[in-house]
C-alpha positions as CSV (number, residue, x, y, z in Angstrom):
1,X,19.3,150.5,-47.1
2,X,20.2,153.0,-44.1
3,X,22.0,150.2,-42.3
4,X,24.4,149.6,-45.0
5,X,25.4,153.2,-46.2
6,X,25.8,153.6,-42.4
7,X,28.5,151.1,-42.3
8,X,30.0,152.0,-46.3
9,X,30.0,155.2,-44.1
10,X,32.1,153.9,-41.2
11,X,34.1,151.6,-43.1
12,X,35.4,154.6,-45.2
13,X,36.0,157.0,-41.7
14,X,37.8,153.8,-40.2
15,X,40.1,153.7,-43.8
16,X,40.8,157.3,-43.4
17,X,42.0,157.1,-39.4
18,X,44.1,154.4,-40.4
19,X,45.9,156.4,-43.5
20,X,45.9,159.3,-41.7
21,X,45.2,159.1,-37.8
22,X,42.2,160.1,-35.6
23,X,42.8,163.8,-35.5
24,X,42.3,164.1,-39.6
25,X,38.7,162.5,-39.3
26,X,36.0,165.1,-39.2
27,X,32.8,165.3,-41.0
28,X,34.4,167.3,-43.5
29,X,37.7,165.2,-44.4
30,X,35.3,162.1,-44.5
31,X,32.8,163.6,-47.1
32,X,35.5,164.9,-49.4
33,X,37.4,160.8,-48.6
34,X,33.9,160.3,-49.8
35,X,33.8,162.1,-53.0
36,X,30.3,163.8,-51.4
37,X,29.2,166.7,-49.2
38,X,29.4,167.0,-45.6
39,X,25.3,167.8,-45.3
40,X,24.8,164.2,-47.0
41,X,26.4,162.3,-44.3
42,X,24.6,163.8,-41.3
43,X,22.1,161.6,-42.4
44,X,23.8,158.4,-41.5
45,X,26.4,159.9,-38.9
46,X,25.7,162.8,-37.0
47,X,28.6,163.8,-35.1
48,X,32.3,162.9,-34.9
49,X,31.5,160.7,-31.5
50,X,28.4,158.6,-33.5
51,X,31.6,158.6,-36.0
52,X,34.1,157.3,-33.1
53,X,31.6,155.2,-31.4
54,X,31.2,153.4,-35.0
55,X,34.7,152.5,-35.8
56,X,35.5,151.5,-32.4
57,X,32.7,148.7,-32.7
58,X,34.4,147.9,-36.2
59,X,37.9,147.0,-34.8
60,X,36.0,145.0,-32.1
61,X,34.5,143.1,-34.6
62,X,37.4,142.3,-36.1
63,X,38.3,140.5,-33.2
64,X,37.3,137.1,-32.2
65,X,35.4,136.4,-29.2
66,X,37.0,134.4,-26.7
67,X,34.9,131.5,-25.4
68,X,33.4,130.4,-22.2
69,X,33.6,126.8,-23.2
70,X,36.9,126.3,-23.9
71,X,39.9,126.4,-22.0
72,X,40.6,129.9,-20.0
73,X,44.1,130.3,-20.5
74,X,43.9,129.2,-24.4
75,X,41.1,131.4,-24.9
76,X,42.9,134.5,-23.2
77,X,46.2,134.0,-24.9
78,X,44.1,134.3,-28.1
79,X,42.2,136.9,-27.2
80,X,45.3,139.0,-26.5
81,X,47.0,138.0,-29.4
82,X,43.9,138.9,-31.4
83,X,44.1,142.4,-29.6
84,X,47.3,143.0,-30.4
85,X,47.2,142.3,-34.4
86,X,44.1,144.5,-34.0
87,X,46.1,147.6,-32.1
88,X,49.0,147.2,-34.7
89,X,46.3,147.4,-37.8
90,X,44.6,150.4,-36.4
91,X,47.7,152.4,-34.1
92,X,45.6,155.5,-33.5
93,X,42.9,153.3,-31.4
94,X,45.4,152.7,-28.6
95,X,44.2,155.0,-26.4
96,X,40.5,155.1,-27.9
97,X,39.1,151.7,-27.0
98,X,38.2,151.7,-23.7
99,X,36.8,155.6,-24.0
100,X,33.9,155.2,-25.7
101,X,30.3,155.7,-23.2
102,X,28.1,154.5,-26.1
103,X,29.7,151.2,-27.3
104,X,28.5,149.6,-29.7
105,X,26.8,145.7,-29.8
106,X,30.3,144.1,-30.7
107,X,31.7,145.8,-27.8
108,X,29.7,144.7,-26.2
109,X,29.6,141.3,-27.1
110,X,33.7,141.1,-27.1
111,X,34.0,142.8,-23.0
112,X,30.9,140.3,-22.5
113,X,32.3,137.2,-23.4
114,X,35.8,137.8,-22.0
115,X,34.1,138.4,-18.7
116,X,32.0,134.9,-19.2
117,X,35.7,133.1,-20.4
118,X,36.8,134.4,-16.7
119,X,33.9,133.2,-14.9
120,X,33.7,129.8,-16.3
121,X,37.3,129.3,-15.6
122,X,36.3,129.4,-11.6
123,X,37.5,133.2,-10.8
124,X,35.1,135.2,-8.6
125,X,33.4,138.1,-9.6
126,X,36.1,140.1,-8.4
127,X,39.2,137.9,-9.5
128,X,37.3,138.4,-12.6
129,X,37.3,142.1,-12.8
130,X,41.1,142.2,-11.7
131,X,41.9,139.5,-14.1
132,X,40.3,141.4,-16.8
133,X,42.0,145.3,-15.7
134,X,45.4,143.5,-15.3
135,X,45.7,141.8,-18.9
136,X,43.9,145.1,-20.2
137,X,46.4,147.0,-19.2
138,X,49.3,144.6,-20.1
139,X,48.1,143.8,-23.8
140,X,46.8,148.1,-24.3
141,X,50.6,149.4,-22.5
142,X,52.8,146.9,-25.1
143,X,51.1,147.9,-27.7
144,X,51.5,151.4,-27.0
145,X,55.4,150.8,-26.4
146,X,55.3,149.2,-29.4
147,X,54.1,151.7,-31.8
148,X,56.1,154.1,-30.4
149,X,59.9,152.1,-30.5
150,X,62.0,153.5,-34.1
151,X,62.1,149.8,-35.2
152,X,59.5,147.6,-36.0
153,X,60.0,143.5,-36.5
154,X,62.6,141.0,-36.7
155,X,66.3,141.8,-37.1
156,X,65.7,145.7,-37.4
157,X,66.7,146.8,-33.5
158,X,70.4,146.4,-35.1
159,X,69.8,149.7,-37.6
160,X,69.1,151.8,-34.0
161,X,70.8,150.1,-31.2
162,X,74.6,149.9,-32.7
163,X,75.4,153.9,-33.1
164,X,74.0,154.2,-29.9
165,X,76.2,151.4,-28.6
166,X,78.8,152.8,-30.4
167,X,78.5,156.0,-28.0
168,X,79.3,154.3,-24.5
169,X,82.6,153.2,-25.1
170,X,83.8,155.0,-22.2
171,X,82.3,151.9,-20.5
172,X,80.0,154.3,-18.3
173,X,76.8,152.6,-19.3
174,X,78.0,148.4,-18.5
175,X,74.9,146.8,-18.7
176,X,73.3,148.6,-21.4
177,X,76.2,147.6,-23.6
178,X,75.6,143.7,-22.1
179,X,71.9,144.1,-22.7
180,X,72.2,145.1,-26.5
181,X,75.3,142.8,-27.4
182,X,74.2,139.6,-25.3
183,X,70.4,140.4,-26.6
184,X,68.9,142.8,-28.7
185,X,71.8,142.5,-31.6
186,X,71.4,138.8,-32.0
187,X,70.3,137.6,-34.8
188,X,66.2,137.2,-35.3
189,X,65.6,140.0,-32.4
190,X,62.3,141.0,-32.1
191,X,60.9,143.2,-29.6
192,X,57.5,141.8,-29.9
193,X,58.1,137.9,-28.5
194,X,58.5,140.0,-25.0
195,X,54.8,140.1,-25.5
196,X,54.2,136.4,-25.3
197,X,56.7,135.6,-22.8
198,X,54.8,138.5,-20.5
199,X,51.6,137.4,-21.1
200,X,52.4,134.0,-20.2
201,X,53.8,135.3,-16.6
202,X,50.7,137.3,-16.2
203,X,48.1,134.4,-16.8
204,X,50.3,131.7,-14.6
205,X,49.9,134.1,-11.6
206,X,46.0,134.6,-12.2
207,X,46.2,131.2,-12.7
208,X,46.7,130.7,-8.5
209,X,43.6,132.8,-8.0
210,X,41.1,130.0,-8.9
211,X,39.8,128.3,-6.2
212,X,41.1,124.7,-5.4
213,X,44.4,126.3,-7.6
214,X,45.8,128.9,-4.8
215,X,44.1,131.8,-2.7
216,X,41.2,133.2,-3.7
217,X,41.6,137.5,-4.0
């Protein structure tokens, strides 16, 4: 009976930093979200890090593990994509994922089985922890650009970019103009298929650090 009012618990703080981001979650805001007192939920959580480390295991749950058995760069394209949706669901974990120094068992279980997806695919133990930093970094810094850009989707860039094209008619900005006519105007825009098209230049080059496949870092 603990377990699950624990997780009704977490499930309702990781609904309210959703609606209304990770600095409105406190023991307080939660109880009232709650409909209860803040006394009855030290019971279950008893801080705003046991709080923090719980919802951070939740999102990693929602994520599915890659696999060691099947193939590396299928497995890490999905895994990446899976991360994204994930950061785009909850915005406010963005820079929270990687903080936590308690993790939970499905973060464990998700950095765990990326790691064993690397290794199987022939990287070395350190080729492993570069692979893993560098596609971090790549999937946790788009997603960050992302959230922050004043558009979001297909065919919205337009509704920004043209007043602000409109502006450099004095010609003193050339190949912002060409990069927003030629590019980001066109029809079906969407900043978010630079993501695959990085990704996939990101896990080609790894690819030539498996041995028999390039030079081994």
């Amino acid at each position: 009976m603990l377990a699950l009012r624990r997780e009704k618990v977490l499930e309702c703080a990781l609904d309210l930093a959703d609606e209304s981001g990770i600095a409105a979650l406190t023991i307080r805001s939660l109880a009232e979200s709650m409909g209860t007192k803040p006394m009855s939920l030290y019971y279950y959580v008893a801080t705003k890090d046991e709080i923090l480390d719980g919802i951070v295991d939740l999102v990693f749950s929602e994520i599915e593990l890659p696999s060691p058995g099947g193939d590396w760069r299928d497995e890490m394209h999905r895994r990446a994509h899976a991360m994204r949706a994930a950061l785009k669901r909850h915005p406010w974990t963005v820079g929270l994922l990687e903080t936590r120094t308690s993790p939970g068992a499905a973060t464990l279980r998700h950095h765990d089985a990326t790691l064993g997806t690397l290794r199987a695919a022939g990287f070395s133990v350190a080729m492993t922890a570069h692979a893993y930093a560098l596609l971090d970094s790549y999937i946790y810094g788009f997603a960050l650009q992302e959230a922050a850009l004043p558009f979001d989707g297909r065919n919205t860039a337009a509704e920004i970019t043209t007043p602000i094209v409109e502006r450099f008619s004095t010609g003193e900005y050339p190949h912002m103009v060409e990069i927003a006519v030629e590019h980001v105007l066109k029809p079906g825009y969407d900043f978010g298929d630079e993501f695959g098209f990085g990704l996939d230049l990101i896990i080609d080059g790894l690819s030539r650090s498996i041995p028999g496949l390039g030079s081994d870092g």
